[in-house]
C-alpha positions in Angstrom: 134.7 68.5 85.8 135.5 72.1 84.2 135.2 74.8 86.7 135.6 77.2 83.4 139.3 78.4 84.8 140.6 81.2 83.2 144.1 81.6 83.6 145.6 85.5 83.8 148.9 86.0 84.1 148.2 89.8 83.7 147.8 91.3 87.4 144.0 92.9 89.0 144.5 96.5 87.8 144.1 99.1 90.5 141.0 100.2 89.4 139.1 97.1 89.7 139.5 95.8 86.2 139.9 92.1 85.2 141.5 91.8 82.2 140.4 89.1 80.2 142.7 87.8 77.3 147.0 87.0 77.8 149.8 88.8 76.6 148.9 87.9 72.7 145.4 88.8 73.1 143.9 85.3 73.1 141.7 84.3 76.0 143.1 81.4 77.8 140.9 78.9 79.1 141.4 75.8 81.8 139.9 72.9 81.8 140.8 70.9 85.5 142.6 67.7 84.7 144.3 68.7 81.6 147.6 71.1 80.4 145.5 73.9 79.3 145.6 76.3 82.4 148.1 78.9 82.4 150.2 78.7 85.4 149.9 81.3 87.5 153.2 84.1 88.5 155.5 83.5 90.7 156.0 87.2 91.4 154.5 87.6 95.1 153.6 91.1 94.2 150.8 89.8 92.0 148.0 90.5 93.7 145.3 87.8 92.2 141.5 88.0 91.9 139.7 88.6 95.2 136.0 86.8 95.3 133.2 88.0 98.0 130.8 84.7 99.2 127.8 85.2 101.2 127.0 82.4 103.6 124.2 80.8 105.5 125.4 78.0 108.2 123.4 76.2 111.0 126.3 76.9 113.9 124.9 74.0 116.0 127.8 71.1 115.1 130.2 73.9 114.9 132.6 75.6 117.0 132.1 79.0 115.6 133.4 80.7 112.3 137.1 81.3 113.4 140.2 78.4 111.7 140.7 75.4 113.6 140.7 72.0 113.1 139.3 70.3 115.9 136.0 70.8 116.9 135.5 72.1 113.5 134.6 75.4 112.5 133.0 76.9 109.7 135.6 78.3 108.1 137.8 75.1 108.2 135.0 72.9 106.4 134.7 75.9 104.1 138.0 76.0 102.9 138.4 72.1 102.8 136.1 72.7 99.8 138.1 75.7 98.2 140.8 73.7 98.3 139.1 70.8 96.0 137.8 72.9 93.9 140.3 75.6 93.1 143.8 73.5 94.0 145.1 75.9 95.9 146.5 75.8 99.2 145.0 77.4 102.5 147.7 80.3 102.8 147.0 81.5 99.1 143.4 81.4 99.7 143.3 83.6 102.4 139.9 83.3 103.2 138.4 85.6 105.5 135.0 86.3 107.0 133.0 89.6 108.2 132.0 88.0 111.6 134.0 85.5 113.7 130.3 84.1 115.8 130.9 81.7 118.0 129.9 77.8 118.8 126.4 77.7 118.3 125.6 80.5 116.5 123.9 80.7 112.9 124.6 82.8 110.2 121.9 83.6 107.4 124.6 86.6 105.6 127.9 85.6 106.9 130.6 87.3 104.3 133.8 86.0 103.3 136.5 86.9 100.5 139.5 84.2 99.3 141.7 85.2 96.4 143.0 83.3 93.5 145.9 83.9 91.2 143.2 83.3 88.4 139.7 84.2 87.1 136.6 82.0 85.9 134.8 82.8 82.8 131.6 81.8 84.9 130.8 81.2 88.6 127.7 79.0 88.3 129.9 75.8 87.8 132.2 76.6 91.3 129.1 77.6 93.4 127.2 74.5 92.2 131.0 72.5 93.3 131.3 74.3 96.7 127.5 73.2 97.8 128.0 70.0 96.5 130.8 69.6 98.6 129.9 71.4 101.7 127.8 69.3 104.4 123.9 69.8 104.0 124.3 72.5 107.4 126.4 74.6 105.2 125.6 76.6 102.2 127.2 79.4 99.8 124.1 81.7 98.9 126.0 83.8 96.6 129.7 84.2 95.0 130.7 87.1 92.9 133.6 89.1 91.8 134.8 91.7 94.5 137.2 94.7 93.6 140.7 95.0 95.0 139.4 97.2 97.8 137.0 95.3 99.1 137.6 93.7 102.5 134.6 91.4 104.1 135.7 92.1 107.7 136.9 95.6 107.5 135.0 96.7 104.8 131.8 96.1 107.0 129.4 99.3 107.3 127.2 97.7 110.0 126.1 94.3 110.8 122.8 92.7 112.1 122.0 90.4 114.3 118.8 88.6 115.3 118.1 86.8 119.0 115.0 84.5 118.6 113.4 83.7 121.8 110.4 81.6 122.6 108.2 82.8 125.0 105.3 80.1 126.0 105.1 77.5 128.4 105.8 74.5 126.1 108.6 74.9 123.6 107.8 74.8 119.7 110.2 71.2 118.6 110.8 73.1 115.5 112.7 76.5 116.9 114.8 74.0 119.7 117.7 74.8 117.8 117.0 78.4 116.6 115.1 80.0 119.8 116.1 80.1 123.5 113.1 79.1 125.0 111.8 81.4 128.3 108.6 80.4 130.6 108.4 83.5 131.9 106.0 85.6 130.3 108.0 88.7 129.4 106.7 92.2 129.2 108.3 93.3 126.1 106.6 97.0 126.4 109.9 97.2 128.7 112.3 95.3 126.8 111.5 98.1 124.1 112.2 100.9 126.4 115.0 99.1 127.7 117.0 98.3 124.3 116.0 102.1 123.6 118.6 102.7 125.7 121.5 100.8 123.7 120.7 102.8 120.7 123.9 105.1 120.2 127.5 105.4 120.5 128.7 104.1 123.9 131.5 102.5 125.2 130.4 98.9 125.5 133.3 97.5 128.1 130.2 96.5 130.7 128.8 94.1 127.9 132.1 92.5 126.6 133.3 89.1 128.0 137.0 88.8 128.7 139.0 89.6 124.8 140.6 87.1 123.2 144.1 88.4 121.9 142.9 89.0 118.1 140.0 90.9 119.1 139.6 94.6 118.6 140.3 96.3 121.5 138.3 99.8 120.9 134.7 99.2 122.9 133.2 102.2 121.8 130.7 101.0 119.4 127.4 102.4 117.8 124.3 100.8 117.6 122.0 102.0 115.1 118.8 100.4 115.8 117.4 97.7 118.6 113.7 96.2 117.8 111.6 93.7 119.9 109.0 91.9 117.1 106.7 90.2 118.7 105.4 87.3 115.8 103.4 85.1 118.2 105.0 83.7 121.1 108.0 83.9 119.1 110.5 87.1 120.2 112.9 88.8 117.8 115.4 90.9 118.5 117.0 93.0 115.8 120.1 94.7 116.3 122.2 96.7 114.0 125.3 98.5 115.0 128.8 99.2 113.2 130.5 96.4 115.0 129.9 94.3 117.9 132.1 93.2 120.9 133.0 89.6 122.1 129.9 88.1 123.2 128.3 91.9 123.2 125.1 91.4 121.5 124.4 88.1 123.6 125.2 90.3 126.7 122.4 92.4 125.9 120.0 90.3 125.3 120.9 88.4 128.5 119.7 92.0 130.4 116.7 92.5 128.1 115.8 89.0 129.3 116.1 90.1 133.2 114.2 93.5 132.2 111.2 91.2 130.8 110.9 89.2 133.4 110.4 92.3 135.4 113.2 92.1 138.0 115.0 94.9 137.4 113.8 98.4 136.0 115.0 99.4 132.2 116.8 101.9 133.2 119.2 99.9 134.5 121.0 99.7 130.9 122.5 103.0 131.3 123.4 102.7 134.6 125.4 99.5 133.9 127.2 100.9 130.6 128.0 104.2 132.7 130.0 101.6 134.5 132.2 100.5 132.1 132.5 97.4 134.2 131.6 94.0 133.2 131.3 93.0 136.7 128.2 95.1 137.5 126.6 93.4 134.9 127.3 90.0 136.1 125.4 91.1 139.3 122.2 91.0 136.8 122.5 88.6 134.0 124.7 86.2 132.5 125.4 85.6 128.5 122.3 84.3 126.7 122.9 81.3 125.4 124.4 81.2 121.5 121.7 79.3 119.7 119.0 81.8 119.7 121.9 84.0 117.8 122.0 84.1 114.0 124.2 86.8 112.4 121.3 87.8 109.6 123.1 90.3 106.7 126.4 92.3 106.5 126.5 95.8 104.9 129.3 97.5 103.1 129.1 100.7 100.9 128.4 100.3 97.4 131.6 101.3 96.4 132.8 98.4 97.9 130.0 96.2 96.5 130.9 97.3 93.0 131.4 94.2 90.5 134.8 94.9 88.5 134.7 95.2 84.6 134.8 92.2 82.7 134.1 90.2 85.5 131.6 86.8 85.2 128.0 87.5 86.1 127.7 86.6 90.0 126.0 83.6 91.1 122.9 82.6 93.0 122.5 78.9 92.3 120.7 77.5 89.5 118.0 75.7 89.2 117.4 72.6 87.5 114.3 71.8 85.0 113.3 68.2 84.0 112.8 67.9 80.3 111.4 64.4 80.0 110.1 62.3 83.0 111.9 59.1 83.5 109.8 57.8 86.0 105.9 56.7 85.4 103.0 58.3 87.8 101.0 55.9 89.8 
């Protein structure tokens, strides 16, 4: 199968451009199994062709976004598949993605960007290759050229993040996976007044869990908005803010919870984050549990959203149509 390869031996310009032909001026195209791709430099100052992705994962047979092998993670079974379809090995990939969310958690617009050392002529063919090798719980929504700039995790404008919690007596099958499921009737007229609170810069150290070693150790953080939707008995939480802390949003959620259940006044939140002390929270709430989590879009400026000249047209999928019907009616 052709992938439509286009080797390049010229380097990504500075300003974005992908140039498109070889040293005499003749495009150069690939074809997988045969001699007809260009090798790629050797020069490790070349600095390849980056690629953004956009993501949508159910986390619950997964033990979070971050590499490693076993229990599986996201973006181990994701690059499995790069590997088959571009040949390249993990360390030239470099694959990285906006948010590292953790076991359980779901992702509708996870980000990512991997580099190769060539270009395609067309991106329909790879998307099509990295669905049809990704397990039925994973999915690549969109793949597109990304300028040299562009960075899915440090790039990031603001992320947002949706809680989903089911608030009847009996629990809806269908949301088991996707909702935490509360029998306590919550008043969410103070769940609103409470995440009201959260809205702002603050330092966020009373709503962090203990840091792993590669996470960012700055826990001032703004949060831009915080909604409760009420769509039946069915809670959403929407929360966007410039970045989030280790287990921070879940935190949160885990007061807003202890707020709606009426056992403790919403004032409490500022109270608690004048702290800075993630012990005084744990005298209120524990972490909400990860499957009611889904990390819902990533936003970046536009300048980092950009499409590079001569770059292939991005890809959303494609749908298939049925010419002639090969099986009767009954």
């Amino acid at each position: 199968m052709s992938y439509g390869v286009v080797g390049l031996p010229s380097p990504l310009y500075s300003n974005g451009l992908l140039p498109s032909t070889n040293k005499q001026g003749v495009g150069v195209v690939g074809l997988e199994g045969t001699n007809n791709t260009v090798k790629p430099p050797t020069d490790d100052s070349f600095p390849g062709f980056k690629w953004r992705l956009v993501i949508a994962y159910d986390g619950t047979r997964y033990a979070g976004w971050q590499f490693q092998t076993s229990p599986p993670t996201i973006q181990c079974i994701v690059e499995k598949a790069l590997i088959r379809v571009t040949k390249l090995e993990r360390e030239d990939l470099r694959l990285v993605g906006a948010s590292r969310t953790d076991t359980g958690v779901h992702a509708w617009g996870q980000v990512a960007h991997f580099i190769t050392p060539f270009s395609y002529d067309g991106l329909e063919s790879i998307h099509a290759a990295l669905n049809g090798l990704l397990p039925p719980d994973i999915r690549v929504r969109e793949i597109s050229a990304a300028v040299p700039e562009f960075h899915a995790r440090f790039s990031a404008k603001s992320k947002i993040y949706h809680y989903k919690i089911y608030n009847d007596a009996v629990m809806d099958p269908f949301q088991h996976h996707y909702a935490y499921h509360s029998v306590y009737k919550l008043n969410t007229t103070l769940m609103r007044e409470a995440a009201e609170y959260f809205v702002g810069k603050h330092d966020f150290s009373a709503f962090v869990n203990i840091q792993r070693n590669d996470r960012a150790l700055n826990p001032v953080k703004s949060i831009f908005r915080f909604d409760v939707i009420e769509m039946g008995a069915l809670l959403q939480l929407e929360v966007e803010g410039s970045g989030f802390l280790y287990r921070q949003v879940r935190n949160m959620v885990a007061l807003l919870l202890q707020i709606g259940k009426e056992a403790i006044p919403p004032d409490i939140v500022p109270k608690i984050l004048a702290t800075q002390d993630r012990k005084e929270l744990a005298k209120y709430a524990l972490s909400a549990p990860p499957h009611g989590l889904c990390l819902v879009e990533v936003k970046y400026n536009e300048e980092h959203l950009r499409l590079p000249a001569a770059c292939p047209l991005s890809s959303f999928g494609r749908h298939h149509s049925v010419r002639k019907c090969k099986l009767p009616f009954y």
